[in-house]
C-alpha angles and dihedrals in degrees: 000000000000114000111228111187118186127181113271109243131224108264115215100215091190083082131063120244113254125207109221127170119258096253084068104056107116130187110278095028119127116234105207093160141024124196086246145050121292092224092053086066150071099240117107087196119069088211120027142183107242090230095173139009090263100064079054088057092042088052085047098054087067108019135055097185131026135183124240134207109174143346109239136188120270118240103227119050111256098234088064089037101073089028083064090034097051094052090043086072111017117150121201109231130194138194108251102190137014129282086239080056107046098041082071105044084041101055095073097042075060098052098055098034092061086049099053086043091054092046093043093057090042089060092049091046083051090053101256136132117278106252090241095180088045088049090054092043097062098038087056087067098051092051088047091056093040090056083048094053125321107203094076100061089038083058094047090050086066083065108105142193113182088199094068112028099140092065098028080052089059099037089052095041087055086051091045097039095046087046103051082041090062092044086057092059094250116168112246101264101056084051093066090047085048092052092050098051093055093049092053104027095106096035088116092073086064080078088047111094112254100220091064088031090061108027117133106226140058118307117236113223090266099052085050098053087057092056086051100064092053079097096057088046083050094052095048103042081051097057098049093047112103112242097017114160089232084223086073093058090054093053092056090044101051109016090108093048110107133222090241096054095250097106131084162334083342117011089238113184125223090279094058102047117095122231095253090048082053095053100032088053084064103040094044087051095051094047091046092048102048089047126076113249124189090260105030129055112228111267124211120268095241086059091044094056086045085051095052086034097056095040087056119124092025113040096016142036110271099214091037088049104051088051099049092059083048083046092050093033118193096299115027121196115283087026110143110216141177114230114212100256079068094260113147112220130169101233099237097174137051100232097211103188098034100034087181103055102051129169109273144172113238104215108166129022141234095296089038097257115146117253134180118281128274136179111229135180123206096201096072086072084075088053087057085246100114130034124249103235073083097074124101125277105177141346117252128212129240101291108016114153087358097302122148133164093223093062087063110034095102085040099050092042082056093059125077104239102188 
């Protein structure tokens, strides 16, 4: 058996132990007491202070529930924490095929994936358990398409239907949340539990009722404390369901806890939030914020970012903020963006070397008149092959001037887009 030591914390014997179950340790949290022998187990201290989430998964291997004494600070600030956590365990990851390739490999991983998501939600809103092995099945393909080359299925997440937010939304959320993962540096097989986090993380709303879930105008205090509980639902369907990776009940418990305290269920503080709740807050609140919602119109990407950037540090995680917007970049694939000679294009390829002068798909021209189709790279202004009236003024929302990605899916998938 693998020894795991971790240093013994301070108790503070003025507060009653807890007993919690393991999905809600968080960093910084006292263990005074497992549900099973100490000798059965790895741990040299009987009582120690949970420093990192793997200590949590450690604790989970052998324990389904734990007692608690007191929360304590880390030792180490969480901004550096993940910066040293993070390059503890970074993984180098290259595109092995090309993005003409993978759009059409990808398409169909799509395909299936929206329609287990959707499946998957429906069978929690009936009262059922949550498929956990369906769930990881289909997150395994995205992942697999994502290592091969992530910017087909992130096209394909700008891809919306109103109709059915809630699971787009998580569908969207696991490829987000695998890509910018990747992008992290994070090893394969955190990927997959990343992935699942992100497709179950708002589970919990299929027990809202829709009527206050979808309604158009402003929620009263009442109504909004509904929709706040959809994390603690979440929580609950996810640990009943058979085969669940106890890191996925924590998302949907915390990812709208804030770095600041003020979120919720709980008002957690930096210390106390887990590094996939991290990740998953940002990504939840970009997807939610470029889509439009019943009350809310879409909003471009670049005012989403500002929004993240300048949130840093009090909603959202500093260093995980600052490399999701590396991660998205200015133009991230399926934007529609206006160039500056007034054409209108839809962005189809991460430009990695030149972020601003991505690949894109001119679809209307300067006085906004469809034309037909043409491939385009901006890079090429830099070469002196292309003028620059051709370079990006603004970002566009989903529809503007009667521009939807949906319209051009079959066609884009027909282009060669290297």
């Amino acid at each position: 058996m693998k020894t795991t030591y971790v240093r013994p914390g301070r108790m503070d014997k003025r507060q009653r132990s807890k007993k919690i179950h393991v999905s809600e340790l968080q960093v910084g949290m006292y263990v005074s007491k497992l549900d099973r022998d100490w000798l059965g187990t790895p741990f040299l201290m009987q009582g120690f202070v949970i420093e990192s989430r793997q200590d949590v998964d450690t604790v989970a291997e052998y324990c389904e529930h734990v007692w608690i004494d007191a929360v304590q600070e880390t030792y180490v600030p969480a901004t550096e924490r993940a910066v040293l956590e993070a390059q503890e365990r970074k993984q180098r990851y290259i595109n092995k095929v090309s993005a003409s390739d993978e759009h059409r490999q990808a398409l169909g991983v799509f395909r299936e994936a929206r329609r287990i998501t959707k499946s998957l939600l429906d069978e929690a809103r009936l009262g059922n358990s949550v498929n956990a092995e369906q769930a990881k099945e289909t997150v395994s393909d995205c992942v697999h398409s994502i290592l091969r080359n992530p910017d087909a299925l992130m096209w394909m997440s700008k891809m919306r239907n109103e109709d059915e937010y809630t699971s787009e939304h998580c569908l969207n959320v696991c490829i987000l949340a695998i890509s910018f993962g990747r992008h992290l540096g994070v090893i394969e097989e955190d990927l997959h539990k990343l992935g699942l986090c992100g497709l179950l993380h708002d589970v919990g709303k299929m027990k809202i009722d829709p009527k206050v879930l979808n309604k158009p105008g402003r929620l009263t205090e009442k109504e909004f404390k509904l929709i706040k509980l959809h994390t603690i639902h979440g929580r609950n369907l996810l640990i009943s369901a058979p085969g669940s990776y106890h890191g996925v009940v924590d998302v949907a418990y915390s990812h709208h806890e804030r770095i600041d305290g003020a979120g919720y269920p709980r008002g957690l503080k930096s210390a106390g939030i887990s590094q996939f709740s991290r990740i998953i807050c940002i990504v939840d609140a970009y997807d939610a914020m470029t889509a439009k919602r019943c009350y809310d119109d879409a909003r471009p990407t670049t005012e989403a970012l500002k929004i993240i950037y300048d949130n840093r540090g009090t909603q959202f995680d500093e260093y995980y903020a600052e490399r999701f917007l590396e991660m998205v970049g200015l133009y991230p694939p399926g934007s529609i963006v206006e160039l500056t000679n007034g054409c209108v294009a839809i962005v189809m390829n991460t430009n990695h070397r030149y972020r601003h002068l991505p690949k894109v798909l001119v679809v209307m021209n300067a006085v906004k008149k469809r034309v037909k189709e043409k491939i385009l790279n901006l890079a090429d202004i830099e070469r002196d092959k292309l003028d620059k009236s051709f370079l990006i003024r603004k970002v566009l929302t989903e529809g503007s001037y009667g521009v939807y990605l949906k319209t051009y899916k079959e066609k884009g998938l027909e282009i060669s887009f290297d």
